[in-house]
C-alpha positions as CSV (number, residue, x, y, z in Angstrom):
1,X,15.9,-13.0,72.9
2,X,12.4,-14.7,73.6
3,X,12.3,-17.2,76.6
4,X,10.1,-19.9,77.0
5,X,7.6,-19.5,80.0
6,X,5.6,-22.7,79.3
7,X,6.7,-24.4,82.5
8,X,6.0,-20.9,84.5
9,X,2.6,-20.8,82.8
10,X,2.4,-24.8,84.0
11,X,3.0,-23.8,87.8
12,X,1.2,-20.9,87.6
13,X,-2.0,-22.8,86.9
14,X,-1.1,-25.8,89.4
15,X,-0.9,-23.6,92.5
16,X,-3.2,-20.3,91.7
17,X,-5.7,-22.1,88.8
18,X,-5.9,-19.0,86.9
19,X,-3.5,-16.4,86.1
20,X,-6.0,-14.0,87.4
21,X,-5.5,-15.3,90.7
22,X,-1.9,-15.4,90.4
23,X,-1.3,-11.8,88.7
24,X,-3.5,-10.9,91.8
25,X,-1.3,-12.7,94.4
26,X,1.5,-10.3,92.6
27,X,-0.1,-7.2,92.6
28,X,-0.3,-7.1,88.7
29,X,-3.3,-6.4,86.5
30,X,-4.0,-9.9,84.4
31,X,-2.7,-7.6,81.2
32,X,0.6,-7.1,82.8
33,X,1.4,-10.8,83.6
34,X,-0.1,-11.5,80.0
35,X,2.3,-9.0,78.5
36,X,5.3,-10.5,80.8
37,X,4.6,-14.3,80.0
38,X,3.8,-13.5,76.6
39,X,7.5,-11.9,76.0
40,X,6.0,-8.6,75.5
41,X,7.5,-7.2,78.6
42,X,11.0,-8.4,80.3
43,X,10.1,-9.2,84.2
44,X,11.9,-7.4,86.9
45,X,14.2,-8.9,89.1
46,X,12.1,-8.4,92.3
47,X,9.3,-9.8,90.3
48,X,10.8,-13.2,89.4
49,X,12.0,-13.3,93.5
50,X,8.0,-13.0,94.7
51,X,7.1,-15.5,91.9
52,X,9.4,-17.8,92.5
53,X,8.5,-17.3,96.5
54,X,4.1,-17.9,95.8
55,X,4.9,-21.0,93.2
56,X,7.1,-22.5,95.2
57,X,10.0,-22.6,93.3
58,X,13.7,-22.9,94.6
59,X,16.7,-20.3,93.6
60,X,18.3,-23.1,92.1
61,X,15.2,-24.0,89.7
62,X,14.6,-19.8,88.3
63,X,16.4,-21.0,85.3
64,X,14.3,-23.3,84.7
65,X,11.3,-21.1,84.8
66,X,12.3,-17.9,84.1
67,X,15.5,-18.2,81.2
68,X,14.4,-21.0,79.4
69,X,14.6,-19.8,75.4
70,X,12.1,-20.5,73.2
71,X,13.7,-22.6,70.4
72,X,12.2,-22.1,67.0
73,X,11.9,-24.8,64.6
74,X,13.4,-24.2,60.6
75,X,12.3,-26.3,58.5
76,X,14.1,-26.9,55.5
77,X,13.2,-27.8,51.8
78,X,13.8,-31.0,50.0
C-alpha cells in the first residue's frame, strides 16, 4: 500500500521551509524523513502525533495527511 504524502510534504514546507528543518524539529536525520515521505519506511504512530502537533494539523485532518493513497493511473490501449 503506498500513501500519498504530497499534502504532508506541502505543510511541511509552509511551516519549517525545508525538510531539514522539519526532520530536525522531529529529531530525525533528513534521510529518515526522506525514506518515510518517500514510502520507503512506514511512520510510527508517535511520529505522525509530534508531526501533526509542529504542522499544526488537527486529529481530525491525520487522514488527510498521513493515509491518503497514492492512486496510480492505467492507461489503456486503443
Amino acid at each position: 500500500m503506498t500513501f500519498d504524502y504530497s499534502n504532508l510534504n506541502g505543510q511541511v514546507v509552509a511551516k519549517y521551509g525545508t525538510q531539514l528543518r522539519f526532520a530536525e524539529a522531529m529529531e530525525l536525520s533528513e534521510r529518515s524523513l526522506s525514506l518515510k515521505l518517500n514510502n520507503k519506511v512506514q511512520w510510527k504512530q508517535a511520529e505522525i502525533a509530534k508531526a501533526a502537533k509542529l504542522l499544526g494539523i488537527k486529529t481530525a485532518d491525520i487522514p488527510k495527511y498521513f493515509f491518503k493513497l497514492k492512486v496510480q493511473r492505467i492507461e489503456r490501449e486503443v
